[in-house]
C-alpha positions as CSV (number, residue, x, y, z in Angstrom):
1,X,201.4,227.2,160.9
2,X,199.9,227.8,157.4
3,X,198.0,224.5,157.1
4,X,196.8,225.2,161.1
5,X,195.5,228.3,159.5
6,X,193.9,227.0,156.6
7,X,192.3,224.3,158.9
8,X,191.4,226.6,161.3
9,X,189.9,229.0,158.7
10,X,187.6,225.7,157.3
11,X,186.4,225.4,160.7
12,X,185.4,229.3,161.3
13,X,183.4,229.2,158.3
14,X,181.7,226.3,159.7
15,X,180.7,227.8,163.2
16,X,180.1,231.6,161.9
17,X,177.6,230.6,158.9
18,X,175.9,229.2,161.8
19,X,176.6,231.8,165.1
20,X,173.3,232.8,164.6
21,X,172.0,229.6,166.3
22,X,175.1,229.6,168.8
23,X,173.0,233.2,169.5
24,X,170.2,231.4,170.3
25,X,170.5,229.0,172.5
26,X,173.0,231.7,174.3
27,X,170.4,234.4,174.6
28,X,167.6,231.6,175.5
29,X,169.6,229.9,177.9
30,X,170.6,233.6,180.0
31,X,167.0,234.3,180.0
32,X,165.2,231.6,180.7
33,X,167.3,229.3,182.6
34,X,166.5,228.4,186.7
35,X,168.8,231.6,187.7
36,X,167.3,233.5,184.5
37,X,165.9,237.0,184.0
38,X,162.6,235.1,183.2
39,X,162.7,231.4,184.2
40,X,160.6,229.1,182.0
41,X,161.6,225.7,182.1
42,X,159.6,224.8,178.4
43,X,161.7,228.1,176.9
44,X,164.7,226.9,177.9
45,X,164.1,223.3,176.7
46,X,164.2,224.7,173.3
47,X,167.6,226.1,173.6
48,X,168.9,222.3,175.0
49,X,166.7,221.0,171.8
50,X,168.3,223.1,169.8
51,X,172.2,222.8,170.9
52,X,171.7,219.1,171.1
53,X,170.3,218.2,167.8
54,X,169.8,221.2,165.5
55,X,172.7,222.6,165.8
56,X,174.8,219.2,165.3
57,X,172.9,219.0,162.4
58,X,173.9,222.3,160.7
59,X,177.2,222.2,161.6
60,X,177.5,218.5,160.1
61,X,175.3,220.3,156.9
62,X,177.8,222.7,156.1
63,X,181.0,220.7,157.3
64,X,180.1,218.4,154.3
65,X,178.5,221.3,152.0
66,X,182.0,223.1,152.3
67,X,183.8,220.1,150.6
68,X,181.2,218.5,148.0
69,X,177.8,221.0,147.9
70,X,174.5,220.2,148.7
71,X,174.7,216.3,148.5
72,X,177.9,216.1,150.5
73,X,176.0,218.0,153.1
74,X,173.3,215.7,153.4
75,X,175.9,213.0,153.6
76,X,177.0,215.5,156.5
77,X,173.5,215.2,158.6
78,X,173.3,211.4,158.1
79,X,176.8,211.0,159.3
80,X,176.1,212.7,162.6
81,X,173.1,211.5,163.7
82,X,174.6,208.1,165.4
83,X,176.4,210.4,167.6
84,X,173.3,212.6,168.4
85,X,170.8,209.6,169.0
86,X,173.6,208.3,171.8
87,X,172.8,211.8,173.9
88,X,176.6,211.8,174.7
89,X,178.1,215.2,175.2
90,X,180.3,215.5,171.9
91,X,177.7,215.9,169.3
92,X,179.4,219.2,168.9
93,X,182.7,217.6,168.2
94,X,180.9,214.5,166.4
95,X,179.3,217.4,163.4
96,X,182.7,219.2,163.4
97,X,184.6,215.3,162.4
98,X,181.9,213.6,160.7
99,X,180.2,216.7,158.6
100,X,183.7,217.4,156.4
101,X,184.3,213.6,156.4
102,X,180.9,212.5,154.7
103,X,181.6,215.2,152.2
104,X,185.0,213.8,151.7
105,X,183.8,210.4,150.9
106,X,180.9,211.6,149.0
107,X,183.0,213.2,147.1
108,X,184.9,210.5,145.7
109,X,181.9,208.6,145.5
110,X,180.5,210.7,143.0
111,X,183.3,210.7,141.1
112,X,182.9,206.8,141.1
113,X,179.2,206.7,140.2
114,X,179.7,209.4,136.8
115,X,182.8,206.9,135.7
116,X,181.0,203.6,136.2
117,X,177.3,204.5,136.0
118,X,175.1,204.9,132.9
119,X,174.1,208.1,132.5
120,X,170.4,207.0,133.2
121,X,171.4,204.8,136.2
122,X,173.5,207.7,138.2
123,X,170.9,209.4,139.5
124,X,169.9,206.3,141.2
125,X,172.8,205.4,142.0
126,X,173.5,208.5,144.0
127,X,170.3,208.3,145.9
128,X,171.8,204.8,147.1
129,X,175.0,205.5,147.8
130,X,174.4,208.9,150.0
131,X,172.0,206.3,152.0
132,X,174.4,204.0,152.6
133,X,177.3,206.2,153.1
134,X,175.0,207.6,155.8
135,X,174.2,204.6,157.3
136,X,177.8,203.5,157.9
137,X,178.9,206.9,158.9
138,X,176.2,206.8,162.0
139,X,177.2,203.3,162.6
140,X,180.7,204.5,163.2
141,X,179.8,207.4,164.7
142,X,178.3,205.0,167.4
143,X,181.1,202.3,168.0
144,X,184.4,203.8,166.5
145,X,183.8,207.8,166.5
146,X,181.9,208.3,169.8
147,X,184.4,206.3,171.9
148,X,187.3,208.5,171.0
149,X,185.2,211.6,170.8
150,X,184.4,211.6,174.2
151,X,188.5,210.4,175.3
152,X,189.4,213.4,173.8
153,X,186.3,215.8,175.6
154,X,187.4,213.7,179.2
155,X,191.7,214.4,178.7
156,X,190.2,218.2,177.4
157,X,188.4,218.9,180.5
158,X,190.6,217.0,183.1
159,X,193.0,219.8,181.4
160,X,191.0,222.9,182.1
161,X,189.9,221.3,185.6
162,X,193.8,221.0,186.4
163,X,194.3,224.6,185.7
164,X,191.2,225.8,187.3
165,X,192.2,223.8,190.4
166,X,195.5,225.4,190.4
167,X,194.7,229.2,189.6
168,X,196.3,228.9,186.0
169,X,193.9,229.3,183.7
170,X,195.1,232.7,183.2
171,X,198.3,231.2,181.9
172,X,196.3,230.6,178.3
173,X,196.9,234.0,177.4
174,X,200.1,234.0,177.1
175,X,199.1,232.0,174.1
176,X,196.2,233.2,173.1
177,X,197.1,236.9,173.0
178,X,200.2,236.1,170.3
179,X,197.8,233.8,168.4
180,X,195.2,236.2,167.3
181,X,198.0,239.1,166.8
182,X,199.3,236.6,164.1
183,X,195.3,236.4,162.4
184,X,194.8,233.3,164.0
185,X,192.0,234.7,166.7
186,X,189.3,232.5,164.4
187,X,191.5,229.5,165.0
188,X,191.9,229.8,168.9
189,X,188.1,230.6,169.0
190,X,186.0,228.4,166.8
191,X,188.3,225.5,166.6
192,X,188.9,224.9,170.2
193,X,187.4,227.6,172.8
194,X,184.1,226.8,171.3
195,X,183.7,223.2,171.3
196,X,185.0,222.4,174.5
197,X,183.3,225.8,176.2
198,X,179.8,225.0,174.9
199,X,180.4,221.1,176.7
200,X,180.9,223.0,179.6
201,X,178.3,225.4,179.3
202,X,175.8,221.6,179.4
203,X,177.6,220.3,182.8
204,X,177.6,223.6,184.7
205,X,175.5,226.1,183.3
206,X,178.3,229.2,182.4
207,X,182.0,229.0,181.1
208,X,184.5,231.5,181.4
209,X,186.9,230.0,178.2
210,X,184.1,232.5,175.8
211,X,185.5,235.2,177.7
212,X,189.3,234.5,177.1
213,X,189.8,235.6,173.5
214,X,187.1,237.7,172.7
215,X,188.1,239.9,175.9
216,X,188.6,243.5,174.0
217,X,190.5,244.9,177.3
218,X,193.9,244.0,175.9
219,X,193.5,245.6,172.8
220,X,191.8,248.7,174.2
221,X,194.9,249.0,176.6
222,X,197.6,248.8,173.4
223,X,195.2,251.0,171.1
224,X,195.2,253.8,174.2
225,X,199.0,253.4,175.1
226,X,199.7,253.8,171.1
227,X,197.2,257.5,171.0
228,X,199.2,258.5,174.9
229,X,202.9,258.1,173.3
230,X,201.2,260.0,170.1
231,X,202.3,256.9,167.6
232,X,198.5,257.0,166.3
233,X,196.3,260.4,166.0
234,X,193.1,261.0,167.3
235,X,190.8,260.4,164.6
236,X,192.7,256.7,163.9
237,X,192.5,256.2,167.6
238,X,188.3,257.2,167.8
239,X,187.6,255.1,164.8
240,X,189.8,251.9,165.6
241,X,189.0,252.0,169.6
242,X,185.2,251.7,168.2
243,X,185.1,248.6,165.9
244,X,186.9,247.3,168.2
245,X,185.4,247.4,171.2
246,X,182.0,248.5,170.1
247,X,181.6,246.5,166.9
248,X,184.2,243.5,168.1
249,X,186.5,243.4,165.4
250,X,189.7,242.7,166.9
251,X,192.1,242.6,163.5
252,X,192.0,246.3,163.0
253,X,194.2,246.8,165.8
254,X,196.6,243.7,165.2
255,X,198.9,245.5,162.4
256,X,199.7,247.9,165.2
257,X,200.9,245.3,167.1
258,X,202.8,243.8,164.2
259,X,204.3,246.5,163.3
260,X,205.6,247.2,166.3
261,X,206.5,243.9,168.2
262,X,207.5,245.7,171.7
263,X,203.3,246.0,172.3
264,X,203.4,241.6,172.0
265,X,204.0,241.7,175.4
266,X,201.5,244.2,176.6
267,X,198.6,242.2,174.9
268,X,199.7,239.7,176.9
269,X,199.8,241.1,180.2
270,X,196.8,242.2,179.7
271,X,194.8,239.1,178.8
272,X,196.7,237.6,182.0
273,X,195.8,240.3,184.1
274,X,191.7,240.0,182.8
275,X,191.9,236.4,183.3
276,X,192.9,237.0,186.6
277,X,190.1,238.7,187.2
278,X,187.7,236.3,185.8
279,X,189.0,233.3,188.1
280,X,188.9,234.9,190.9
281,X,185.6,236.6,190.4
282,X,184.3,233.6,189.0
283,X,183.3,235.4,186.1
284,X,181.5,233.7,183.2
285,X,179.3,233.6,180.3
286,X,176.3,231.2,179.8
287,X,176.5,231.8,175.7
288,X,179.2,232.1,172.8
289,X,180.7,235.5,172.3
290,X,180.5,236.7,168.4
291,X,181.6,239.2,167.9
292,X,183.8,240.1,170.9
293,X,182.1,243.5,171.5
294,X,181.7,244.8,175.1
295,X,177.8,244.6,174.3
296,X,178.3,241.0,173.2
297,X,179.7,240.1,176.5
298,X,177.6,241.6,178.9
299,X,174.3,240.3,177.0
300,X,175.6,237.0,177.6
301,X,176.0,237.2,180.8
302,X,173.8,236.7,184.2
303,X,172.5,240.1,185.1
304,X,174.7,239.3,188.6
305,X,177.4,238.5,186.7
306,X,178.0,241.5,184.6
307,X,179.9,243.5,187.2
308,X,182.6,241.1,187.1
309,X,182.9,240.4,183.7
310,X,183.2,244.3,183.2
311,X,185.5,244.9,185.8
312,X,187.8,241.8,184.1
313,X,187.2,244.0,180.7
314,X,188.6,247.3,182.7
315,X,191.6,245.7,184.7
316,X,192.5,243.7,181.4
317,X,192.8,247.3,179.4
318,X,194.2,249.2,182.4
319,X,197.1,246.5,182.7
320,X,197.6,246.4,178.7
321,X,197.7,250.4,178.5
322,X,200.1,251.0,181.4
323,X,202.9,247.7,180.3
324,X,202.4,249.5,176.5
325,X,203.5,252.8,177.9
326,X,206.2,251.2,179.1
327,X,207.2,249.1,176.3
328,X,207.1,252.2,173.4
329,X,209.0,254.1,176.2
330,X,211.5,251.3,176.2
331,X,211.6,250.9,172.4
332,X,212.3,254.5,172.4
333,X,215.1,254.3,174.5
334,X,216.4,251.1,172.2
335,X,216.2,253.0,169.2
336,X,218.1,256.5,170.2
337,X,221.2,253.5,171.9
338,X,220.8,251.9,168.5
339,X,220.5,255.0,165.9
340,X,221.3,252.9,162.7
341,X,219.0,249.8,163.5
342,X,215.6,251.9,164.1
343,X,213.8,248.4,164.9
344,X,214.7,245.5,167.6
345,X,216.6,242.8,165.3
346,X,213.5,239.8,166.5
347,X,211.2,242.7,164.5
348,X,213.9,243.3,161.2
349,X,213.2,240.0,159.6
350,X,209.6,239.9,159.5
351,X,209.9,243.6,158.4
352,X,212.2,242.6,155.6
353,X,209.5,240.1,154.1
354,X,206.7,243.1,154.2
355,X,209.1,244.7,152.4
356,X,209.8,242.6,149.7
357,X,206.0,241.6,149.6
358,X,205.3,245.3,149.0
359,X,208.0,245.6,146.4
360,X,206.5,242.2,144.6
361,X,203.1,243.7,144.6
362,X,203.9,247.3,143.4
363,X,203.3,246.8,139.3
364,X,200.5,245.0,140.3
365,X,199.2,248.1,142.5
366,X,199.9,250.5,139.0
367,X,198.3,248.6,137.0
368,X,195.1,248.0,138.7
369,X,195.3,252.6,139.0
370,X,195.6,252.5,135.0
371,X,192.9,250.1,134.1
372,X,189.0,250.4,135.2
373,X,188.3,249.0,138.9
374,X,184.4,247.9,138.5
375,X,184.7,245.3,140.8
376,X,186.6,245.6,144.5
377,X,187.2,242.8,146.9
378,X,188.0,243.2,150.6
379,X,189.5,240.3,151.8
380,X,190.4,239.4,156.1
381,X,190.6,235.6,157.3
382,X,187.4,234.7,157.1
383,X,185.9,237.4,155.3
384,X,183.3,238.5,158.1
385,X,184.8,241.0,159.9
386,X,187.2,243.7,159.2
387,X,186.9,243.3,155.6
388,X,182.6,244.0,156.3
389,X,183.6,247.2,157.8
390,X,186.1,248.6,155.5
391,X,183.8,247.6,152.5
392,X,180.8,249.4,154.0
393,X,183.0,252.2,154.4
394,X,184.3,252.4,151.0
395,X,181.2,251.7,149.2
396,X,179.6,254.9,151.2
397,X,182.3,256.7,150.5
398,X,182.0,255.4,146.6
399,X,178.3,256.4,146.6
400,X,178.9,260.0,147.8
401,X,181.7,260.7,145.4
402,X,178.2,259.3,142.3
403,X,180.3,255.8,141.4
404,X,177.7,253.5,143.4
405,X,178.3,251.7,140.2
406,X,181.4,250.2,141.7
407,X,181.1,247.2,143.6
408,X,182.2,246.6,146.9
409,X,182.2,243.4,148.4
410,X,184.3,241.5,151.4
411,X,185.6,238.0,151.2
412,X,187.6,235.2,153.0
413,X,191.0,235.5,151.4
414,X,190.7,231.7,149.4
415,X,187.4,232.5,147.8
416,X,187.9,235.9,146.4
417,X,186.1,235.2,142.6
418,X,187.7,235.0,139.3
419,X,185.9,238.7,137.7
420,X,187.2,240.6,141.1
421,X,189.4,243.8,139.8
422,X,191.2,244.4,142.7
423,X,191.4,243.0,145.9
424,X,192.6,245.2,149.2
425,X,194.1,243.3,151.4
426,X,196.1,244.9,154.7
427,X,199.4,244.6,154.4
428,X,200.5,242.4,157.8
429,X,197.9,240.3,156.8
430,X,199.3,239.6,153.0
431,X,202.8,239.0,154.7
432,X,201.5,236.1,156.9
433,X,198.8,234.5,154.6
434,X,198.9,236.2,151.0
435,X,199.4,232.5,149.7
436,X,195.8,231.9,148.4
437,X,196.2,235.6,146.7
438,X,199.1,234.8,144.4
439,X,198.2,236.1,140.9
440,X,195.3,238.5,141.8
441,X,195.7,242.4,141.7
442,X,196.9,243.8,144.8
443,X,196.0,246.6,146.9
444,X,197.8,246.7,150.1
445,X,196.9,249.4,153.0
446,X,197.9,249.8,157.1
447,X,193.9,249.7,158.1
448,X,190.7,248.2,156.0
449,X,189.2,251.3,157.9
450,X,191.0,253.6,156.2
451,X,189.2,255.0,153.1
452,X,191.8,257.4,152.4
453,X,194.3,254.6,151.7
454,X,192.3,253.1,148.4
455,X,191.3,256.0,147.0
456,X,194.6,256.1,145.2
457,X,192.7,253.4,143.0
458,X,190.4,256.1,141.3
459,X,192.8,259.0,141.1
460,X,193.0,257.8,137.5
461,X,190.2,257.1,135.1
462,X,190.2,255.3,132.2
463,X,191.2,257.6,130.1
464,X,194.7,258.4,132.6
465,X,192.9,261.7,133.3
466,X,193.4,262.3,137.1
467,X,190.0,262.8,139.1
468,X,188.6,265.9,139.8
């Protein structure tokens, strides 16, 4: 699971340093397309210019940038372009493989060329070997890569189009739901949904797979059920409910789930019971869907369309609210039967790590109060999302109190920098992927969202005085 996630996480940074241009042809395509707001077959040209051969290129650019810089990227580009001169359909795919493998290669080649090389002669010697590193990469990319590529894109689509045919495409919730409870949303999204959605998008004009994970209904639903059995107040409820739904940033509500594991099911139904509603509605997008705000969703879809898509949205939160109801009522009614085990035993061992991972981290926590926190890191999975909001809302809340000298910052957890005084991390989160923050100082909360919760870092100042 943890090198799925660290793949995974590779591959989000990828796609999201470039969702701008997923945007794009998204926005371009739902207006200008034959069925569009504004039909204009030259606009819309544009957007199949730019999915088939810009983006490619990008994608292959920072595939290889991510693994060798600049030069490895541009080992990236010539890699792809093989597969994007055939005009197949996987030129997608073909960046995703190729990019991060030219880097690979170029890599080691570098390494190579400053060993054997004269210092005067490597220079050179690079220009030559990116070229030609290039050129076999395309010349694969055409005989060896493209073959399979397209194999895979055929067995993914006969896949969907055997679920589609039998009304089970809904049956991909039950495991997608767990998947992004467990911070692996990114993964399900950008690794797969994405790829194969935006091939479908090019043979039929819409696809419904950008609506499965980034539906906010289910989450509504739990986030509801959690405020109507008064296990979160109303102020946590107002301000979670609206990143979430509003701004799209699904993780703040996934420590609620994990911290109470009789709500996995609810999540669950509800995706089920949205995707339901798709199918049958023949709901769909015509554009990726970043972030998964309700906003988000209905720009990119077909004015006609946008009924049904809601109405997925509604039924999706309706079904999640009324099975979590029933599940905390259930838990309830576990935990009075059971007075001396207070939480299901599937739930105690995972509570039992958070435990000991809190207990672990505790000096750490003391010492970073003691010392002088110039420097803050806010760190989520890929270090665009929850940790954006709950920097922005401590570095407001930093500014009012006069220490805008303080910086505030959010990163991907594996690439949090070396001068960083403290990182805040949420706590479900550290539990499940706190590898890559082994030897940094820790601050763990419940919510990124929560300002309350890290201002126990500057109720001491340097001198041990406490804050006025």
């Amino acid at each position: 699971m943890k090198k799925l996630h660290k793949v995974g996480k590779f591959y989000t940074r990828i796609i999201m340093n470039n969702i701008g241009i997923f945007i794009f042809i998204g926005i371009l395509s739902v207006i200008f397309n034959d069925h569009g707001w504004f039909p204009d077959k030259d606009m819309y040209a544009i957007s199949q210019l730019v999915y088939k051969v810009i983006l490619p290129s990008f994608i292959a650019y920072e595939g290889g940038r991510a693994v060798s810089g600049r030069e490895g990227g541009i080992a990236g580009v010539l890699a792809v372009a093989g597969v994007i001169w055939s005009g197949s359909s996987a030129e997608l795919f073909g960046a995703m493989l190729l990019g991060p493998a030219a880097g690979y290669l170029w890599k080691r080649e570098t390494s190579w060329i400053e060993e054997k090389f004269p210092s005067s002669m490597q220079m050179l010697g690079k220009n030559l070997i990116i070229g030609i590193t290039g050129g076999l990469f395309s010349a694969a990319g055409i005989y060896l890569i493209l073959p399979l590529l397209e194999w895979i894109l055929t067995w993914l689509f006969s896949g969907i189009s055997f679920l589609a045919r039998y009304n089970m495409t809904a049956c991909l919730s039950i495991f997608i739901e767990p998947a992004k409870v467990f911070f692996l949303n990114n993964v399900v999204n950008h690794m797969l949904l994405v790829p194969v959605g935006m091939e479908q998008i090019q043979k039929t004009g819409s696809t419904v797979l950008f609506l499965l994970e980034t539906n906010p209904g289910p989450g509504i639903g739990v986030i509801l059920a959690l405020f109507y059995m008064k296990r979160i107040n109303k102020n946590e409820t107002a301000s979670v409910l609206t990143a979430h739904a509003l701004g799209g940033i699904h993780e703040v509500y996934f420590p609620l789930i994990l911290s109470n594991l009789w709500l996995l099911p609810a999540v669950i139904v509800g995706g089920l019971a949205g995707n339901i509603t798709f199918q049958i509605s023949n709901a769909a997008v015509k554009g990726v869907v970043s972030p998964g705000s309700i906003f988000t969703i209905l720009i990119m879809a077909d004015s006609g369309c946008r009924w049904k898509v809601l109405a997925g949205i509604l039924i999706s939160a309706a079904a999640s609210f009324l099975s979590g109801v029933l599940f905390l009522k259930k838990s309830f009614v576990y935990q009075k039967k059971h007075p001396f085990q207070k939480i299901p035993p599937f739930q105690k061992k995972e509570t039992d790590k958070k435990q000991k991972d809190e207990l672990q981290q505790e000096h750490i926590q003391e010492k970073s109060m003691e010392e002088s926190v110039k420097k803050i890191a806010f760190v989520c999975d890929g270090g665009i999302g929850s940790s954006v909001m709950g920097a922005a809302l401590l570095r407001r809340k930093l500014q009012s109190m006069g220490k805008a000298e303080i910086t505030v910052e959010a990163f991907a957890a594996d690439l949090v920098p070396e001068d960083i005084d403290v990182v805040i991390c949420q706590k479900d989160f550290y539990s499940l992927h706190g590898d890559s923050l082994k030897n940094r100082r820790i601050h763990l909360v419940d919510s990124l969202l929560q300002t309350e919760e890290c201002m126990i870092l500057f109720q001491k100042n340097e001198g041990g005085e406490a804050e006025k």
